[in-house]
C-alpha positions in Angstrom: -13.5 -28.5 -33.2 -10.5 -28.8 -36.1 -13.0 -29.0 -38.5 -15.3 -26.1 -37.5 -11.9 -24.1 -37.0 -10.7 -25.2 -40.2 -13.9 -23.8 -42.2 -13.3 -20.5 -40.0 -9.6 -20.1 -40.2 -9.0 -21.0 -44.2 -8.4 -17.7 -45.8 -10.6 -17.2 -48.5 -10.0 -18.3 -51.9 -7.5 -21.3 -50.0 -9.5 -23.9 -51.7 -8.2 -27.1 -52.7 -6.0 -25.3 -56.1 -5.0 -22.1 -53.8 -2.8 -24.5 -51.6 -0.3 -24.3 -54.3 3.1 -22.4 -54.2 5.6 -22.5 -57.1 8.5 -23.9 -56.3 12.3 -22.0 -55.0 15.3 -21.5 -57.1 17.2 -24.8 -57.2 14.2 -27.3 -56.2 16.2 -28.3 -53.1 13.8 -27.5 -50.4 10.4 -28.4 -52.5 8.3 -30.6 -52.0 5.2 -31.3 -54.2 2.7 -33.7 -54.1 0.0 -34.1 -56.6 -2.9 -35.8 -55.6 -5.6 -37.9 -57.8 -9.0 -35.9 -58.2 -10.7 -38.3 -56.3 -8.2 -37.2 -53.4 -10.1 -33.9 -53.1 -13.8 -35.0 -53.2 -15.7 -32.3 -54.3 -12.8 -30.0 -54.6 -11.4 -32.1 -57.4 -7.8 -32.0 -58.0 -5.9 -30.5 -55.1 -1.8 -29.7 -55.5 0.2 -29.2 -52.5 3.4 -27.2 -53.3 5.3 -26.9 -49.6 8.1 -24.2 -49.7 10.8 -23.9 -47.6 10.2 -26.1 -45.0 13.1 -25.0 -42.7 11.5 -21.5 -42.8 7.9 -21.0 -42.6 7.9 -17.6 -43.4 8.8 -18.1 -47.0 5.4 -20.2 -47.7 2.7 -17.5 -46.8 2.1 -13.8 -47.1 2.5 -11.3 -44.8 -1.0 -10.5 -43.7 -1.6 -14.4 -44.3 -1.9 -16.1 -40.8 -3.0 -19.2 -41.6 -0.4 -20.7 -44.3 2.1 -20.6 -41.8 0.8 -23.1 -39.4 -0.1 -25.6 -42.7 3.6 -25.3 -43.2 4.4 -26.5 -40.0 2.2 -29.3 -39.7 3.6 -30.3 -43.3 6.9 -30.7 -41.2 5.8 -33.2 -38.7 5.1 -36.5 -38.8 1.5 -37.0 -38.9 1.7 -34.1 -41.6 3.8 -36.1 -44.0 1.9 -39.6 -43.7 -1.1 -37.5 -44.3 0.6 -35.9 -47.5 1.7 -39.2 -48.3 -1.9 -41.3 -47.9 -3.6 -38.2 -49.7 -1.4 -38.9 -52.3 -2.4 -42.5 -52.5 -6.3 -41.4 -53.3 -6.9 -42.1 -49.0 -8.4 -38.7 -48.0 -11.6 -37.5 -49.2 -10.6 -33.6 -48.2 -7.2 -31.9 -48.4 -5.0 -32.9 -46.0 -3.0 -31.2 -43.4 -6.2 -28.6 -42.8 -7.1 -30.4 -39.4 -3.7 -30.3 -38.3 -3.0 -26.7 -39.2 -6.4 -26.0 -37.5 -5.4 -28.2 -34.1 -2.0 -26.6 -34.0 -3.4 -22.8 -34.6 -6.6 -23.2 -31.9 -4.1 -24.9 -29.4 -1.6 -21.5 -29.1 -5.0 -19.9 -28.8 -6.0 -21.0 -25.2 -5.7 -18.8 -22.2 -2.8 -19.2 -20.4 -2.8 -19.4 -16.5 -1.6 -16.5 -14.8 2.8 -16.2 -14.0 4.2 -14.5 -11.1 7.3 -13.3 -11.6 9.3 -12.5 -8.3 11.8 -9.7 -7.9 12.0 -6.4 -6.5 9.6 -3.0 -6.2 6.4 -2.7 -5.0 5.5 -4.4 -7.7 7.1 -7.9 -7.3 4.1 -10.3 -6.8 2.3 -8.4 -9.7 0.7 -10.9 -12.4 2.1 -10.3 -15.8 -1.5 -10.9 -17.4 -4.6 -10.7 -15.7 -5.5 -14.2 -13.5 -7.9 -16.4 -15.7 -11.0 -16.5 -13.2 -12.4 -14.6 -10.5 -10.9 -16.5 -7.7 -7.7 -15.8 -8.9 -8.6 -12.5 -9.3 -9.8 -12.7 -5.5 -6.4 -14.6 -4.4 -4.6 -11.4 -6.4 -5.6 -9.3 -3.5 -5.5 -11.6 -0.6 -8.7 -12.9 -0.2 -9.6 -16.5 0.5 -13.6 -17.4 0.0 -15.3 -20.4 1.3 -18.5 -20.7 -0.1 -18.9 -23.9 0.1 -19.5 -27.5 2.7 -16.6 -28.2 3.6 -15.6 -31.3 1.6 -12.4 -32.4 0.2 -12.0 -30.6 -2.5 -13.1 -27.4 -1.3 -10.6 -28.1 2.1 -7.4 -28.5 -0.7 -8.5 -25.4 -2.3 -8.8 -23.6 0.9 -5.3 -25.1 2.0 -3.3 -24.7 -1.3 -4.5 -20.7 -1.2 -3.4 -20.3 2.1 0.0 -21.8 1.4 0.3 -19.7 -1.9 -0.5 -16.5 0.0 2.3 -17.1 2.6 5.1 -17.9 0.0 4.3 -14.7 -1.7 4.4 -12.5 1.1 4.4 -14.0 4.9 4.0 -10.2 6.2 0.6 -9.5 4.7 -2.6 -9.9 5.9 -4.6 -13.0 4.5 -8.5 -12.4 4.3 -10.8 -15.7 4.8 -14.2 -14.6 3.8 -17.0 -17.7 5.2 -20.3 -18.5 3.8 -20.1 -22.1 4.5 -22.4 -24.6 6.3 -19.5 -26.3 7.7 -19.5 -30.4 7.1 -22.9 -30.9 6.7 -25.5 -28.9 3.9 -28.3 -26.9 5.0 -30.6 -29.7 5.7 -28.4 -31.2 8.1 -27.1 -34.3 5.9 -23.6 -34.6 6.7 -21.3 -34.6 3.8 -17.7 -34.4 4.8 -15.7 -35.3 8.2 -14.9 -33.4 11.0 -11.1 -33.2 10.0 -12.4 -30.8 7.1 -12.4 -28.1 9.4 -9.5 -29.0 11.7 -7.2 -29.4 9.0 -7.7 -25.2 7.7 -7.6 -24.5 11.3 -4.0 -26.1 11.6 -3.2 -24.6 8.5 -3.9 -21.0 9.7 -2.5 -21.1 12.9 0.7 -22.1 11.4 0.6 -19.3 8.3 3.2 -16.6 9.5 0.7 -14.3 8.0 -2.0 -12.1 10.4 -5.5 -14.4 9.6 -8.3 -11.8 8.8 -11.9 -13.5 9.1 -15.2 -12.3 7.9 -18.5 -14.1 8.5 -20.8 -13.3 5.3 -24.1 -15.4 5.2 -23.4 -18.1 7.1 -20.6 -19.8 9.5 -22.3 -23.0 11.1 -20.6 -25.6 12.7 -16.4 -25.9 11.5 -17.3 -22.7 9.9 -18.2 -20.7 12.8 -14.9 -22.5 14.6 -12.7 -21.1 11.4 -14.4 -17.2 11.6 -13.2 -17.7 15.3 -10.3 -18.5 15.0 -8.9 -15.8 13.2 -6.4 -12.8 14.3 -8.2 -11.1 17.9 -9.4 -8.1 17.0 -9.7 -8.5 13.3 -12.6 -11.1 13.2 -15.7 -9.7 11.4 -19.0 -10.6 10.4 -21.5 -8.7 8.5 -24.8 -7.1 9.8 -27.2 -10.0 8.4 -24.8 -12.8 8.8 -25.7 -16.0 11.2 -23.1 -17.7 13.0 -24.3 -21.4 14.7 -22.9 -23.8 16.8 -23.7 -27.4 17.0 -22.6 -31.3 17.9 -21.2 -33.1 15.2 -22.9 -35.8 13.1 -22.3 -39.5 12.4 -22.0 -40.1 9.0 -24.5 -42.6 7.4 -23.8 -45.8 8.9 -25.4 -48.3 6.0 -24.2 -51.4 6.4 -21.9 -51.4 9.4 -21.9 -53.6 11.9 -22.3 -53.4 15.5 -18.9 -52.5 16.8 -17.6 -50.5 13.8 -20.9 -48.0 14.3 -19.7 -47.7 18.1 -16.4 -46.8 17.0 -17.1 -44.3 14.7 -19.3 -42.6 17.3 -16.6 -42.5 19.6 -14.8 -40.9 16.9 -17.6 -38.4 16.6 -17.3 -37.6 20.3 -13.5 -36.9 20.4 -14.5 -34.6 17.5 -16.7 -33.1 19.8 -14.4 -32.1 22.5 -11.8 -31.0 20.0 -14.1 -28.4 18.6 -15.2 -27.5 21.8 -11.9 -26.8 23.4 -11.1 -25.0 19.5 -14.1 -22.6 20.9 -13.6 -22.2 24.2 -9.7 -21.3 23.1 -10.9 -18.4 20.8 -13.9 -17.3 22.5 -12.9 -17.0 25.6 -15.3 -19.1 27.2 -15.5 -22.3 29.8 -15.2 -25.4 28.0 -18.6 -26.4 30.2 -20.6 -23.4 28.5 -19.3 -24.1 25.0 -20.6 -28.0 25.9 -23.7 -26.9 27.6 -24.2 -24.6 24.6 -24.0 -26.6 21.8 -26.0 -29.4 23.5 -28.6 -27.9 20.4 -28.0 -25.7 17.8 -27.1 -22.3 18.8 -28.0 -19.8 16.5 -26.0 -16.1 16.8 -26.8 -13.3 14.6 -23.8 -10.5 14.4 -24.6 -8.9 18.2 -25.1 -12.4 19.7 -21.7 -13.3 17.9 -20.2 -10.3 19.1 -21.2 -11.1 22.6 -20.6 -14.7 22.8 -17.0 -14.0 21.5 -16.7 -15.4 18.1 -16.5 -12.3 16.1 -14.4 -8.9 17.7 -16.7 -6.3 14.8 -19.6 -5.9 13.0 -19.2 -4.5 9.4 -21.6 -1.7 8.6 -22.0 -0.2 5.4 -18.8 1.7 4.3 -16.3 0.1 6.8 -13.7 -2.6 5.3 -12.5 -5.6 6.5 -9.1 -4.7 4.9 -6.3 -2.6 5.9 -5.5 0.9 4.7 -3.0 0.7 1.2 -0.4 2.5 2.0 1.1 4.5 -0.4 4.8 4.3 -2.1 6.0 7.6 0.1 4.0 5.8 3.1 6.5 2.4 2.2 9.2 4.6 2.3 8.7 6.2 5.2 8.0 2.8 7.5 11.0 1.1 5.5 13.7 3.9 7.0 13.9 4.8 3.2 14.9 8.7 2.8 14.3 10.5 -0.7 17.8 12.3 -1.2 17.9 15.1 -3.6 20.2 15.0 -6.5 22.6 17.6 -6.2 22.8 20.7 -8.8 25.7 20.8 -11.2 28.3 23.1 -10.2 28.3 26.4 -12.0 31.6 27.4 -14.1 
């Protein structure tokens, strides 16, 4: 990448004799180094005269952005024993040009997103834009599973929810589900149990009000999570499926007898912890959860609504998220009064 950025960020006419300078008044902060034609290659005899090395600025026009950055790599290090080798006929190009290029395309790179706290309504307000859509999404409160849920996706999910609370514990967090749970859509099985149980923990002890909409699907841990947010403010939309089932064992391979029969035990407590996570935010009998999922149960919004797992369905122009109030509306429910500023007495 240095050397494609090199041949891009060169000025023009900086060949090998226009990264010459003439010297300052006094000689006591040049350096020059003339380097042997077969230093250059093709470019034949290149001359490096480095000015004021303390003070970039001195070595390169104004509208010049590149010379500044060969000035500081000719500072470092790895810039001198390149100056120094070059001299020595042990480059074939000019030298410093990669680092110069390195050093330039480095400042370059996006930089993640700051939050800077302090007062107004404006206090958790980025002071660039986020660098990707899910930060852009986590910007206005929104959490989205849209994935098994596996490791990775359960520290994400986690990490988000912790984020949200230190920002503001009085705001509404908004899980948005599309997830098969711990298993894909064939069934396979391709993350544990404690997936699930470990976002449930983590919402039930966020200080914010949990905000749950079911889009696509919510099967299995994913159904347990869209239930288990705040009553009254649990959603799905009209062509989501919801679906309860029993947990799977994972692939056994090579296990032997008693390790198999522990694991299903295992599997079993999982079982009745998920059930009794249902029958908690449903509203119904441990027994009918456990009769219920005996096979998958399949729930489209109105089945949902019915059997307890969702409190609304979403049609078309209603919003799973509160009203934005306005600055005089924050005002108002803070006890703030606007006091008029009283006229100038009159002489």
């Amino acid at each position: 990448m240095a050397s494609a950025l090199r041949a891009s960020l060169v000025p023009a006419g900086l060949g090998a004799g226009a990264l010459s300078a003439s010297p300052l008044r006094g000689g006591k902060e040049h350096l020059g180094t003339s380097l042997p034609a077969s230093a250059g290659g093709s470019h034949g005899r290149v001359t490096l005269a480095l000015r004021a090395r303390r003070d970039p600025r001195l070595i390169a026009p104004v509208d010049d952005k590149f010379l500044p950055w060969l000035a500081e790599a000719a500072r470092s290090d790895e810039g001198r024993a390149q100056i120094s080798d070059a001299a020595r006929g042990r480059f074939d190009e000019p030298p410093l040009l990669d680092l110069a290029a390195a050093k330039m395309a480095a400042t370059q790179m996006a930089a993640p997103a700051q939050v800077e706290r302090g007062g107004g309504y404006g206090e958790h307000r980025p002071r660039r834009p986020p660098p990707d859509l899910p930060s852009l999404l986590l910007n206005s409160r929104i959490v989205y599973v849209g994935m098994p849920l596996v490791p990775a996706v359960t520290e994400l999910v986690i990490a988000q929810l912790l984020y949200l609370q230190w920002l503001d514990p009085r705001q509404p967090t908004y899980v948005y589900l599309n997830s098969t749970g711990t298993s894909r859509a064939d069934g396979e099985t391709v993350g544990m149990e404690t997936e699930g149980f470990a976002i449930y923990d983590t919402m039930m002890q966020m200080k914010n009000e949990m905000q749950t909409v079911g889009v696509g699907a919510a099967i299995g841990q994913a159904c347990m999570l869209l239930a288990a947010g705040e009553k009254g403010r649990r959603f799905m939309l009209p062509h989501a499926t919801a679906m309860i089932q029993q947990p799977r064992l994972p692939s056994t391979g090579q296990m032997s007898a008693i390790d198999v029969h522990i694991r299903a035990k295992e599997v079993v407590n999982n079982r009745d912890t998920l059930v009794t996570l249902l029958a908690r935010h449903t509203g119904n009998s441990f027994e009918k959860i456990a009769k219920t999922m005996e096979r998958p149960f399949y729930m489209n919004p109105q089945k949902a609504l019915e059997f307890g797992v969702i409190d609304k369905i979403l049609w078309r122009g209603q919003e799973a998220m509160a009203k934005t109030l306005s600055a005089e509306e924050w005002d108002k429910g803070a006890g703030i009064r606007m006091m008029e500023k009283p006229a100038a007495p009159t002489l």
